[in-house]
C-alpha positions in Angstrom: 133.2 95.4 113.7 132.0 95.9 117.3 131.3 92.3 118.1 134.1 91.0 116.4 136.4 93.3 118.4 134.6 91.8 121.4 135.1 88.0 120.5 138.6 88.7 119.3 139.9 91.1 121.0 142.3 89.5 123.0 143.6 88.0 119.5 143.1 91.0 117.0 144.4 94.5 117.1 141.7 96.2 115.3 142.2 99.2 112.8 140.3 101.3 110.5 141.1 103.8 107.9 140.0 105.6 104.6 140.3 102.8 101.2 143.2 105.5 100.2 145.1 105.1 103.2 144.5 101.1 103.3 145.5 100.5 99.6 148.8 103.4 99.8 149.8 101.4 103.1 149.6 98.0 102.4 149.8 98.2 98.6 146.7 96.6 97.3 143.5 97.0 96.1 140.7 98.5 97.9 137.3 99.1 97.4 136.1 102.8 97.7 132.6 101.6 97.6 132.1 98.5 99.8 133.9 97.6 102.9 137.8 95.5 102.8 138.5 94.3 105.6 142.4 93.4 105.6 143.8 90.7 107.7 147.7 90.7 108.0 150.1 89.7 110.5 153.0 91.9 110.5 153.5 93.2 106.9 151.8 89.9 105.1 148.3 90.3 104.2 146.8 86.7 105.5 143.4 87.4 104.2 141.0 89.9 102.3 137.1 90.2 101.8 135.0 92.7 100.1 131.5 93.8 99.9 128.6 93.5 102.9 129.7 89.9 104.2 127.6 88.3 107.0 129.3 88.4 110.4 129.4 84.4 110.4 131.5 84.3 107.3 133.6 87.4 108.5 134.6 85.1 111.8 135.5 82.1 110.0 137.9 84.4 107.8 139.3 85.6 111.0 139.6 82.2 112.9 141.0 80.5 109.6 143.5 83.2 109.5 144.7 83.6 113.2 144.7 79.4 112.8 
């Protein structure tokens, strides 16, 4: 999360929180054993991946989203 909040910064707002308070707050699914990471604009949910991803595919979620 580090280096993608240093490539994106200027582009994300970066957020983290408890797999009870992600799914009560934006209403879906969330895994309480493997890392979600949620990307929304606003309250839409763009994009979602679970599980140990590598970084590479992580930033092409995020650039295809922000796109």
């Amino acid at each position: 999360m580090a280096q993608l909040r240093r490539e994106f910064g200027a582009q994300l707002q970066v957020a983290t929180s408890s797999p009870s308070d992600a799914a009560q707050s934006w209403r879906t699914w969330v895994s309480a054993t493997q890392p979600t990471l949620l990307v929304r604009r606003g309250e839409k949910i763009l994009a979602m991946a679970i599980g140990c991803l590598p970084l590479r595919e992580l930033e092409q979620l995020i650039v295809h989203s922000l796109g």
